[in-house]
C-alpha positions, -999 to +999 in steps of 0.1 A: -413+595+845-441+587+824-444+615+796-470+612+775-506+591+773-508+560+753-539+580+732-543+604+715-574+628+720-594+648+699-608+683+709-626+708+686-614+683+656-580+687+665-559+659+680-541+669+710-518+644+728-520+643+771-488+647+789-486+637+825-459+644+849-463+637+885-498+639+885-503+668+865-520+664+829-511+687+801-527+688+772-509+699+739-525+712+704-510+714+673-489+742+662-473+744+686-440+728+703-436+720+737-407+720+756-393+699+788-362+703+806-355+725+832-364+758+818-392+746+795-429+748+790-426+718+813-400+718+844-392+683+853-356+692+874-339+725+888-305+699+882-281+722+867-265+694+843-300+691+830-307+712+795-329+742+799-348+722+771-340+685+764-372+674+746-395+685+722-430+676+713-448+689+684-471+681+656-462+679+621-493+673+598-512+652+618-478+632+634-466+636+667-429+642+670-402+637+701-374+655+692-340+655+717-329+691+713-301+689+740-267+682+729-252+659+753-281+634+770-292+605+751-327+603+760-347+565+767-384+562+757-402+536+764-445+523+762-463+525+798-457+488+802-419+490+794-420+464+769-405+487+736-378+513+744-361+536+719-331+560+725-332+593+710-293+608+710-289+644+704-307+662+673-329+630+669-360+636+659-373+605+644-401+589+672-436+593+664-466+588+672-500+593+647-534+615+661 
């Protein structure tokens, strides 16, 4: 699954960052987060042992932030090439991306 765009755009002076899941483009502004999971802003499985919400994306002044907020899955990330790949465990926060 490929979750979000290697860029980062810029709308109305406010940088938004592109997610894309199966084909389908989403694109998020600051202030808000954004959920995905399988009762989240973004449904990605009707799996059962999936977390209504297992990731978080939001912006925190001007930095883009995954978040795991499940409490079991370890999640992978990785670039669009799959040359770097980072795990986020449970309650980890700590991957960014700047606007």
């Amino acid at each position: 699954m490929h979750v979000m765009s290697s860029e980062a755009v810029h709308v109305d002076d406010e940088p938004q960052i592109q997610v894309e899941y199966c084909g389908e483009w989403h694109a998020l502004a600051p202030g808000a987060p954004y959920s995905i999971g399988r009762e989240a802003d973004l449904v990605i499985d009707d799996n059962p042992f999936l977390h209504r919400r297992l990731l978080q994306i939001r912006d925190v002044d001007g930095i883009w932030i995954l978040e795991n907020v499940g409490s079991r899955l370890t999640l992978t990330v990785t670039d669009g090439a799959g040359r770097l790949q980072s795990w986020l465990a449970p309650g980890d926060g700590c991957l960014s991306c700047s606007s």
